[in-house]
C-alpha positions in Angstrom: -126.9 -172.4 -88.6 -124.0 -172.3 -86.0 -120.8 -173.0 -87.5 -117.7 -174.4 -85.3 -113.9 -173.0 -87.2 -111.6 -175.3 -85.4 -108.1 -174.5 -84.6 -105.1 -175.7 -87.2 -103.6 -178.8 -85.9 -100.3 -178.1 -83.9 -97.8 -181.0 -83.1 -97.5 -182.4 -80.0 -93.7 -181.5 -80.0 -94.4 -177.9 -80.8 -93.3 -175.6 -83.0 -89.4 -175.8 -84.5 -87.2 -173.7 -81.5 -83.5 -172.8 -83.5 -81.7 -172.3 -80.0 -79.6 -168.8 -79.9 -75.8 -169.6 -79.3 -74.8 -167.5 -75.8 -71.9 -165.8 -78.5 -74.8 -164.1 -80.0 -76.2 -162.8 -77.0 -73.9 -162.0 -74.2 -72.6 -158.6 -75.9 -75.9 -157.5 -76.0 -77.0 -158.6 -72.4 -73.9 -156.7 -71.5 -75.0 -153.4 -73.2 -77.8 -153.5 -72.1 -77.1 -154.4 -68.8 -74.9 -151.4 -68.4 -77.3 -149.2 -69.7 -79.9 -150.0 -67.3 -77.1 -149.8 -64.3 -76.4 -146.1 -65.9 -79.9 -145.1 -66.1 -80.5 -146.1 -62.6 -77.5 -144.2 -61.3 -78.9 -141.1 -62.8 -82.5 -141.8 -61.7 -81.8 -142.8 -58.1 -78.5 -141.6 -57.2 -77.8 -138.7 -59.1 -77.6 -136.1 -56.4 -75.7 -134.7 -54.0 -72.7 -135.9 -53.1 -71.9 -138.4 -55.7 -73.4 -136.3 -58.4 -71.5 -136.2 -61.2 -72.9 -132.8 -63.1 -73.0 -129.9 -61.0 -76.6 -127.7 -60.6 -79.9 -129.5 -61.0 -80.9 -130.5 -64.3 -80.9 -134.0 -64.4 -82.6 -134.1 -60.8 -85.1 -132.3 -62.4 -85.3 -134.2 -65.6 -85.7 -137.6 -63.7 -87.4 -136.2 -60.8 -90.7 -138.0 -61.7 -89.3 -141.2 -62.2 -87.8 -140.8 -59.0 -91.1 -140.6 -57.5 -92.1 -143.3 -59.5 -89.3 -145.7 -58.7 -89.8 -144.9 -54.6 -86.5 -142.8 -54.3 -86.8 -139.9 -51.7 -85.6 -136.6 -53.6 -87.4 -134.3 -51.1 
């Protein structure tokens, strides 16, 4: 005997959304923006001329994600 479990009932108005006030969520879209604009300066531009630490290190310890990303390194 083939039994059928039906789905629980869902409103048509969907379930309750408590909106998140913009206070709550601009410093964090700011940190996090500026993380991710610091990341890719080390990643993609973190060489050369407008390198900021002198030797190879970090070139070497992003170099994959370099390659990765489509950034010439070499």
């Amino acid at each position: 005997m083939a039994q059928s479990i039906a789905p629980p009932a869902i409103s048509p108005a969907g379930p309750a959304v408590t909106p998140l006030p913009l206070r709550a969520v601009l410093p964090w879209a700011v940190f996090f923006g500026t993380l991710m604009l610091v990341l890719l300066y080390f990643v993609g531009a973190e060489q050369g001329a407008t390198s900021v630490f002198s030797g190879a290190g970090v070139h070497e310890w992003v170099h994959d994600g370099r390659h990765l990303l489509g950034f010439p390194c070499h």
